[in-house]
C-alpha positions as CSV (number, residue, x, y, z in Angstrom):
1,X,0.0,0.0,0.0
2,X,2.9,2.3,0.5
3,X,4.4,1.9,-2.5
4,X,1.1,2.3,-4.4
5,X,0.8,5.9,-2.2
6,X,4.0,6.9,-2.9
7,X,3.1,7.0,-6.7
8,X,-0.6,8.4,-6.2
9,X,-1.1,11.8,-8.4
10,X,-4.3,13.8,-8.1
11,X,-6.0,15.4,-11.0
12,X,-8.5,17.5,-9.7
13,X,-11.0,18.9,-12.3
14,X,-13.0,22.4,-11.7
15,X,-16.0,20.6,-13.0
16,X,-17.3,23.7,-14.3
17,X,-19.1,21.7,-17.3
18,X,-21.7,20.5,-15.3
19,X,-24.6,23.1,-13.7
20,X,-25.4,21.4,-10.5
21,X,-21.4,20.9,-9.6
22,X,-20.9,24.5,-10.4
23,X,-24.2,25.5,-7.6
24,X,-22.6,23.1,-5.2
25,X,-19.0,25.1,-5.1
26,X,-20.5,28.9,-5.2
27,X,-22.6,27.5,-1.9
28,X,-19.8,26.0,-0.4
29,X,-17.4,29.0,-1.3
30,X,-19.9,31.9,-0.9
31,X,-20.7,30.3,2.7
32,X,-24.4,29.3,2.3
33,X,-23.0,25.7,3.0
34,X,-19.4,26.0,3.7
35,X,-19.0,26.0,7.7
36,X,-15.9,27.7,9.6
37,X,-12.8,24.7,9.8
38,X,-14.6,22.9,6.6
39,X,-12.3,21.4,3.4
40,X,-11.3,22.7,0.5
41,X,-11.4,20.4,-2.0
42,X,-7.9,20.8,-2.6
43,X,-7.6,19.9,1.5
44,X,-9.5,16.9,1.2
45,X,-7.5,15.4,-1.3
46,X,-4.0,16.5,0.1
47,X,-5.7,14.6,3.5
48,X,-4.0,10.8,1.0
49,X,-1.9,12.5,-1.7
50,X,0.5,15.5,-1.2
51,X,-0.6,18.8,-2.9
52,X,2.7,18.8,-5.1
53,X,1.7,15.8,-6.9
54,X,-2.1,16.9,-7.1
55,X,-2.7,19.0,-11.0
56,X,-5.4,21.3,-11.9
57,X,-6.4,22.1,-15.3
58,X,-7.7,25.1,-15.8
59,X,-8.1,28.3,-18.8
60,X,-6.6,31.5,-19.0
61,X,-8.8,33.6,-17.7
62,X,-9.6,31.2,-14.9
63,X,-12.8,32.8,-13.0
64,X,-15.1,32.0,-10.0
65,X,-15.0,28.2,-9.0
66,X,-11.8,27.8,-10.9
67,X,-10.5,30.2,-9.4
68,X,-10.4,29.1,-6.3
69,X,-8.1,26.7,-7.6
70,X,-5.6,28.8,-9.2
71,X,-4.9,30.5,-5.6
72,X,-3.7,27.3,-4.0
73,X,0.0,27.2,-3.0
74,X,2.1,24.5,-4.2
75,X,-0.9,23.0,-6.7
76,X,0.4,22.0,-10.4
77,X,-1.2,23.5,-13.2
78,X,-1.8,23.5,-16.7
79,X,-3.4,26.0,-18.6
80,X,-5.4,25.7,-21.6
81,X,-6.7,29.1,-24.3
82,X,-10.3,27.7,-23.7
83,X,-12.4,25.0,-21.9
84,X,-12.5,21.8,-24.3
85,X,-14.5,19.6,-22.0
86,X,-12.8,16.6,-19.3
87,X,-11.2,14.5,-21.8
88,X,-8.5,17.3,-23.1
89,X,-8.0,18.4,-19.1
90,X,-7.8,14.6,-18.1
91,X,-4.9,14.0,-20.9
92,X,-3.1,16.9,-20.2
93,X,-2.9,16.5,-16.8
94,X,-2.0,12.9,-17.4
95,X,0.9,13.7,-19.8
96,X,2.3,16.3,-17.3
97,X,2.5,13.5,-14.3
98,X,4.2,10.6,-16.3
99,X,7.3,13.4,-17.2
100,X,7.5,13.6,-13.1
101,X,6.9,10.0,-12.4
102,X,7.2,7.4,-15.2
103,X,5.2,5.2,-12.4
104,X,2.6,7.4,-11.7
105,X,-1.2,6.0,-10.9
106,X,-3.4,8.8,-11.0
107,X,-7.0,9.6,-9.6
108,X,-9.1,12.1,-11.7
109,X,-11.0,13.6,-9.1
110,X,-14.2,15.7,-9.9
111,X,-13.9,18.6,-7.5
112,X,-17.5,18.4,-6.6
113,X,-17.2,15.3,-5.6
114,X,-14.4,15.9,-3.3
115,X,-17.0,18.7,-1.8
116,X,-19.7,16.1,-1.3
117,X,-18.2,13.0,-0.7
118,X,-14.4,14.1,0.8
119,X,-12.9,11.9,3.6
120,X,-14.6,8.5,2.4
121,X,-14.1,9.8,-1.3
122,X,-10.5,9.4,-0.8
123,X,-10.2,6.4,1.5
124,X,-11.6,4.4,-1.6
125,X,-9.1,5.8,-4.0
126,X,-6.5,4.8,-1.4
127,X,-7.9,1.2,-2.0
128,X,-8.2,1.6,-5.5
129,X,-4.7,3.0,-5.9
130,X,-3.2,-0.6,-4.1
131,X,-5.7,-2.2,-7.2
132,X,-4.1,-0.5,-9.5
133,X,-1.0,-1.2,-8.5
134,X,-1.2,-5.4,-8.9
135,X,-3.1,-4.4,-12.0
136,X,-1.6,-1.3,-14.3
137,X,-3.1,-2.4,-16.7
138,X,-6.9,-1.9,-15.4
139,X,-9.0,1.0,-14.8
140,X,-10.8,0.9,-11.7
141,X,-13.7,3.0,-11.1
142,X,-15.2,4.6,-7.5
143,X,-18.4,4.2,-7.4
144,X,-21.4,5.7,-4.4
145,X,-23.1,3.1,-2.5
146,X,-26.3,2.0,-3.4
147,X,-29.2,4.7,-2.4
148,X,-27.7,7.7,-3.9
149,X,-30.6,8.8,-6.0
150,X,-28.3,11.6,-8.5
151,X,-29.5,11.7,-11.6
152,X,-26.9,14.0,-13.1
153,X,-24.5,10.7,-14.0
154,X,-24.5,7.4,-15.2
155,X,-25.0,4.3,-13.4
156,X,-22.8,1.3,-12.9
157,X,-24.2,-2.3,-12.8
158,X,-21.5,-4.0,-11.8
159,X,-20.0,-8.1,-12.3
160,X,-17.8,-10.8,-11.1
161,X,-14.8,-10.1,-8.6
162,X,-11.5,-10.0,-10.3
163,X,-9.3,-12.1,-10.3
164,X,-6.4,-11.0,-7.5
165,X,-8.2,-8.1,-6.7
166,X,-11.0,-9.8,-4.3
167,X,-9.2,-8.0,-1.0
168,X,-9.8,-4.6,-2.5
169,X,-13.2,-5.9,-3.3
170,X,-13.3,-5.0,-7.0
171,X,-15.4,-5.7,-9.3
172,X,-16.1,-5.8,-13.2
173,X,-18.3,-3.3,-15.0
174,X,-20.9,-4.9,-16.6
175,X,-22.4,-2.0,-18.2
176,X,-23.3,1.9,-17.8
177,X,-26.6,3.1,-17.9
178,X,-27.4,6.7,-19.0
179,X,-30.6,6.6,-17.3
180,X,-31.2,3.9,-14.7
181,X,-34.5,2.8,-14.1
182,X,-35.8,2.2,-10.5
183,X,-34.6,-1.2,-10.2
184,X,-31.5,-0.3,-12.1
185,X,-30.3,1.7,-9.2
186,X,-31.4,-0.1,-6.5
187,X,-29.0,-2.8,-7.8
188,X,-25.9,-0.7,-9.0
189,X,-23.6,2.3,-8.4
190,X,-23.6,5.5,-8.6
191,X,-20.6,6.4,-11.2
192,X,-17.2,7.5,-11.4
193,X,-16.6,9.9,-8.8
194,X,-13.0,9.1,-9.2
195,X,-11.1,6.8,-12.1
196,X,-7.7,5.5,-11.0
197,X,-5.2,4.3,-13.0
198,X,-2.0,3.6,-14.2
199,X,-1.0,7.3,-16.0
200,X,0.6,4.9,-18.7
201,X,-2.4,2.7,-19.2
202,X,-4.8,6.1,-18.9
203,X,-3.1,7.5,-21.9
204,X,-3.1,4.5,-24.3
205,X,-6.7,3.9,-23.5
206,X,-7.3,7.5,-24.8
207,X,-5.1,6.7,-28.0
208,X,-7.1,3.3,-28.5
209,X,-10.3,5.5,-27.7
210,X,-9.9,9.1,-28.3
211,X,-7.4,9.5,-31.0
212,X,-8.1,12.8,-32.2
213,X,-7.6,14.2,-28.4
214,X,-4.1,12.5,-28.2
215,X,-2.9,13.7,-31.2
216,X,-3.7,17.5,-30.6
217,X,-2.2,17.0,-27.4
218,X,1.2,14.9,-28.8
219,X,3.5,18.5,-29.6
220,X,2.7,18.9,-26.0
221,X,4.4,15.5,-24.7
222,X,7.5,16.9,-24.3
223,X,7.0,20.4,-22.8
């Protein structure tokens, strides 16, 4: 487990694409939710991986709930010309971490999530860092307990246990579903609020997957 820690990277990702996550941090930033001695998001992820190996991406002209990002100390960052949606911000990120650490296994970690979820948000990618670690070569996804009743995101029905991975209790995707009935998600999981993975393994499932994103993003490898 220390090993697998010792390697951990943290992309954290404004989340600014989606409404409801952009609500959540103007209330917990403007103080309409956000109690005296509560976390940053930054601060709950720094709680399991050091804030020099945690990455923002964020734009130029980084604004409100970004901004918040851009003002903490010691926090890598990229900076893009314009908002391109996760993918591009993932990748980047991605590509920054294996220069540092050609070992790196990074957590892309909605900051929303880190706002609603935090301290048990993080214990999981703990587990699923120690996964990741027997397995490089799979993407393990955290998923909420059965009950959470968000619409915003997809589902995750999940499958068998795999193979060498039964102590971190992991288990295969069968399928995502867009729009879960009922009894859909009284039987699955709430979806990816954190991915973790292998950096190397994240960014040839995007050239396999996303090729077009890779390649704009390949003059960039070296910088």
């Amino acid at each position: 487990a220390a090993v697998s820690l010792r390697h951990l990277w943290g992309v954290v990702l404004p989340s600014a694409e989606r409404p409801r996550a952009v609500t959540r941090w103007r209330r917990h930033y403007t103080g309409r939710t956000h109690r005296p001695g509560s976390l940053t998001p930054v601060e709950r992820a720094s709680r399991l991986i050091p804030t020099s190996r945690l990455v923002t991406v964020l734009t130029r002209d980084a604004s409100d709930v970004a901004g918040e990002l851009a003002a903490v100390p010691g926090l890598q960052q990229c900076r893009q010309p314009a908002a391109r949606g996760t993918a591009p911000e993932v990748f980047l990120a991605a590509l920054s971490v294996l220069q540092q650490d050609p070992h790196a296994v990074v957590a892309t970690l909605p900051a929303d999530h880190l706002i609603d979820h935090g301290h048990r948000l993080m214990q999981y990618v703990a587990r699923a860092a120690g996964a990741a670690a027997i397995r490089p070569d799979l993407p393990i996804i955290v998923g909420a307990y059965p009950g959470s009743r968000d619409p915003e995101y997809a589902w995750i029905e999940t499958g068998e246990p795999i193979d060498g991975l039964e102590a971190f209790s992991v288990r295969a995707v069968r399928r995502l579903v867009a729009r879960p009935s009922a009894a859909e998600r009284a039987e699955g999981l709430l979806g990816m609020l954190a991915v973790v993975m292998s950096a190397r393994t994240l960014i040839e499932l995007g050239r396999r997957h996303l090729p077009d994103v890779l390649e704009c993003l390949e003059p960039l490898e070296d910088v």
